[in-house]
DSSP file (Angstrom, degrees, kcal/mol; ACC not computed):
  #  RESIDUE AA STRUCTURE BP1 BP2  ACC     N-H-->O    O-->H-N    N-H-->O    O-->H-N    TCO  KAPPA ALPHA  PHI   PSI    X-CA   Y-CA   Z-CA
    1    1 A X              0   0    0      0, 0.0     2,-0.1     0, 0.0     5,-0.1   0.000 360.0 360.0 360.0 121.2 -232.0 -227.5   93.1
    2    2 A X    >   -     0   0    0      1,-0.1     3,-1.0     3,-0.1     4,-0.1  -0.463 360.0-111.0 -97.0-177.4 -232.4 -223.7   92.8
    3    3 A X  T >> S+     0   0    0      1,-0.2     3,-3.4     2,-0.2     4,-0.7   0.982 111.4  65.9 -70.1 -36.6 -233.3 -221.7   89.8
    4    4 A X  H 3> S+     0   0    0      1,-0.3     4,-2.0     3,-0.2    -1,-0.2   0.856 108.2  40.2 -35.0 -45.9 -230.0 -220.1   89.5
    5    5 A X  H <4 S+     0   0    0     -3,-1.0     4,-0.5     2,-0.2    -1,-0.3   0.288 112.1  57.3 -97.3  37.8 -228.5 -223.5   88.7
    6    6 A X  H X> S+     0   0    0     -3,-3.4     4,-1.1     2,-0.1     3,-0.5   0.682 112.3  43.3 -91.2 -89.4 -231.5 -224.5   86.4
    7    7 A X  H 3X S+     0   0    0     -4,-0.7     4,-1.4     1,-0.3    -2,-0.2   0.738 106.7  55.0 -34.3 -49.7 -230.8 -221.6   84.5
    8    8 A X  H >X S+     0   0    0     -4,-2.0     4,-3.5    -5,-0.4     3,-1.8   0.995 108.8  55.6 -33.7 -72.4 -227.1 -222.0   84.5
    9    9 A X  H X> S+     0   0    0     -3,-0.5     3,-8.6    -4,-0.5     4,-1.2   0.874 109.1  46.2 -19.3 -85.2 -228.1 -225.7   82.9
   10   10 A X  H 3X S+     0   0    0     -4,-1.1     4,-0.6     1,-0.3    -1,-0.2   0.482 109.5  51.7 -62.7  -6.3 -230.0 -224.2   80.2
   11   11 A X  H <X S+     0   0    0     -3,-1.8     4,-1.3    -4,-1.4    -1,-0.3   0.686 109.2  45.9-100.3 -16.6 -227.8 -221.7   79.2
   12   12 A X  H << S+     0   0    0     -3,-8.6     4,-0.3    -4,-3.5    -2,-0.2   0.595 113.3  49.6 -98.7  12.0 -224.8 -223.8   78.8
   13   13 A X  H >< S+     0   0    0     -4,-1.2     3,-2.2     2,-0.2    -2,-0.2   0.857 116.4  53.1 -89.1 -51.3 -227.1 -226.8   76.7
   14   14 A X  H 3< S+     0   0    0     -4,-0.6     5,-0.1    -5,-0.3    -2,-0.1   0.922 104.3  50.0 -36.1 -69.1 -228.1 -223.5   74.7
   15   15 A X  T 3< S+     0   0    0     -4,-1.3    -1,-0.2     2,-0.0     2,-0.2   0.578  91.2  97.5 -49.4 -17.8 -224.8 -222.5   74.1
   16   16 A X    <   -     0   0    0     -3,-2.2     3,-0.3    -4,-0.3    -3,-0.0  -0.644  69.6-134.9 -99.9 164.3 -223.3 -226.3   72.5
   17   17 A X  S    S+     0   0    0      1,-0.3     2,-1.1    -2,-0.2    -1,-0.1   0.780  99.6  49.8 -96.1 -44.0 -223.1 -226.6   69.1
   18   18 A X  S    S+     0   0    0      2,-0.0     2,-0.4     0, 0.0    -1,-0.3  -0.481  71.0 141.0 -92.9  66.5 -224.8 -230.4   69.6
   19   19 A X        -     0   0    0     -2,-1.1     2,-0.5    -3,-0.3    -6,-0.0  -0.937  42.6-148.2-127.5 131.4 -227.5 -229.9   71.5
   20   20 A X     >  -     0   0    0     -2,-0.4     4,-0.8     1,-0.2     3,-0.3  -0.810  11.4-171.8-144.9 112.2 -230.6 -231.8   70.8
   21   21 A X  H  > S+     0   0    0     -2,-0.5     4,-1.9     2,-0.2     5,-0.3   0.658  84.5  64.1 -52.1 -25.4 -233.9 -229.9   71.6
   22   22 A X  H >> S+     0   0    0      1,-0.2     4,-3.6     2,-0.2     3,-1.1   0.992 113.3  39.3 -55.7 -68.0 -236.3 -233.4   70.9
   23   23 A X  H 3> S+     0   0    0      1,-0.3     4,-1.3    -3,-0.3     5,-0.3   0.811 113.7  52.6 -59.0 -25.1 -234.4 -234.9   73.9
   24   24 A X  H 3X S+     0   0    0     -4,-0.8     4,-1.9     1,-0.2    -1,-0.3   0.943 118.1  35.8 -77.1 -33.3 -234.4 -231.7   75.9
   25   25 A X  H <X S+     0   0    0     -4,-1.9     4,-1.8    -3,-1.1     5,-0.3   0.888 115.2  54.5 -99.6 -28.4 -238.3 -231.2   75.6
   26   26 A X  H  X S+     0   0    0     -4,-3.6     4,-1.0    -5,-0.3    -1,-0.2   0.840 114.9  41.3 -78.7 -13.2 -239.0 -235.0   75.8
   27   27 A X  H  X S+     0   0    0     -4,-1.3     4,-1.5    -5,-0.3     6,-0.3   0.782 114.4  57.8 -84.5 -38.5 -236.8 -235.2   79.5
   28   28 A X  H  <>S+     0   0    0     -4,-1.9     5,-1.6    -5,-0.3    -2,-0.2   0.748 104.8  42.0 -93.4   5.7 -238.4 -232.2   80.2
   29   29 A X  H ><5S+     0   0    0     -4,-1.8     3,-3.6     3,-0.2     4,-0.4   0.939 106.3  63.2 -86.3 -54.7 -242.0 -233.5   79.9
   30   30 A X  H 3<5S+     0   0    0     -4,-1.0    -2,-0.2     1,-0.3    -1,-0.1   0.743 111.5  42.7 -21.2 -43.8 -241.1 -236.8   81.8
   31   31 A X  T 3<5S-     0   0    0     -4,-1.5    -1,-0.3     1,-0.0    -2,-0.1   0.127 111.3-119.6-112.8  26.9 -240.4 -234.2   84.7
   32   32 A X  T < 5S+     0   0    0     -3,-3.6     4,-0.2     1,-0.1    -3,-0.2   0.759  84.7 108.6  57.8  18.2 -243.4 -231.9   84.3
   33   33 A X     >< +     0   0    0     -5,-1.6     4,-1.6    -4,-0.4    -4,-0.1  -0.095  31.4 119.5-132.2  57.2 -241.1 -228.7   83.6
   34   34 A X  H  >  +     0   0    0     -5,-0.3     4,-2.6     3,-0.1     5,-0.4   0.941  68.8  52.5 -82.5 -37.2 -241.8 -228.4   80.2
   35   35 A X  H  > S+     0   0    0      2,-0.2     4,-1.7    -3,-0.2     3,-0.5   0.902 116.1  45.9 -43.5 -80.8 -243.4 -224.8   80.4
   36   36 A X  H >> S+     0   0    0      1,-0.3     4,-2.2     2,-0.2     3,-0.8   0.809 109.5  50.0  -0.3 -94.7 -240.2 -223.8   82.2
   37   37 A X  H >X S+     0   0    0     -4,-1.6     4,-2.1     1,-0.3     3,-0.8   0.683 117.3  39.0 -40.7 -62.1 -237.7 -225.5   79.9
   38   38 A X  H 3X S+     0   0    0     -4,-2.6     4,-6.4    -3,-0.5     5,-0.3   0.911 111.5  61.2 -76.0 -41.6 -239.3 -223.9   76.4
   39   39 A X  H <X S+     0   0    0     -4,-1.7     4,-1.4    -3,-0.8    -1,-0.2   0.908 113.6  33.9 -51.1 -39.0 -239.9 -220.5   78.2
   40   40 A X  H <X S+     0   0    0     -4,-2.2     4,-1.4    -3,-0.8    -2,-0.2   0.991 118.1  54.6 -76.3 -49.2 -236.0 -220.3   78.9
   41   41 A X  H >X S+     0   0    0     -4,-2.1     4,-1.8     1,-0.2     3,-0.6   0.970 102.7  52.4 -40.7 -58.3 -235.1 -221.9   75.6
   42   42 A X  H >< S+     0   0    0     -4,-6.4     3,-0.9    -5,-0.3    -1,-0.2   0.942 114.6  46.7 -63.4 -31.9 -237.2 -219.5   73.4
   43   43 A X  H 3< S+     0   0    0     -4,-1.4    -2,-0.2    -5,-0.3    -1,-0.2   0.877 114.0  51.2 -38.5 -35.6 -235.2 -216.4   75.2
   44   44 A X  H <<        0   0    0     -4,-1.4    -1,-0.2    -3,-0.6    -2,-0.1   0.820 360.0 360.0 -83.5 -21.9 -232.4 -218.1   74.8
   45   45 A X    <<        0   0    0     -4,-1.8    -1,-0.2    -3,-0.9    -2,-0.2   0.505 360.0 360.0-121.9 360.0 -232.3 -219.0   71.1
């Protein structure tokens, strides 16, 4: 997967209204890209 559609991901999970950040950071520790995942998130939010 490249980052362009990482970033795509994370901008449309920003963007919904039901989006729930516990599950986003606890899948994204499970797959070691939790630095990533909070780095885009706090820009994003």
């Amino acid at each position: 997967m490249n980052e362009e559609t990482v970033v795509a991901a994370i901008k449309n999970y920003a963007a919904k209204p039901d989006k729930n950040l516990f599950s986003l950071y606890e899948y994204a520790t499970k797959f070691s890209v939790l630095s990533a995942v909070k780095r885009y998130m706090e820009v994003l939010l």
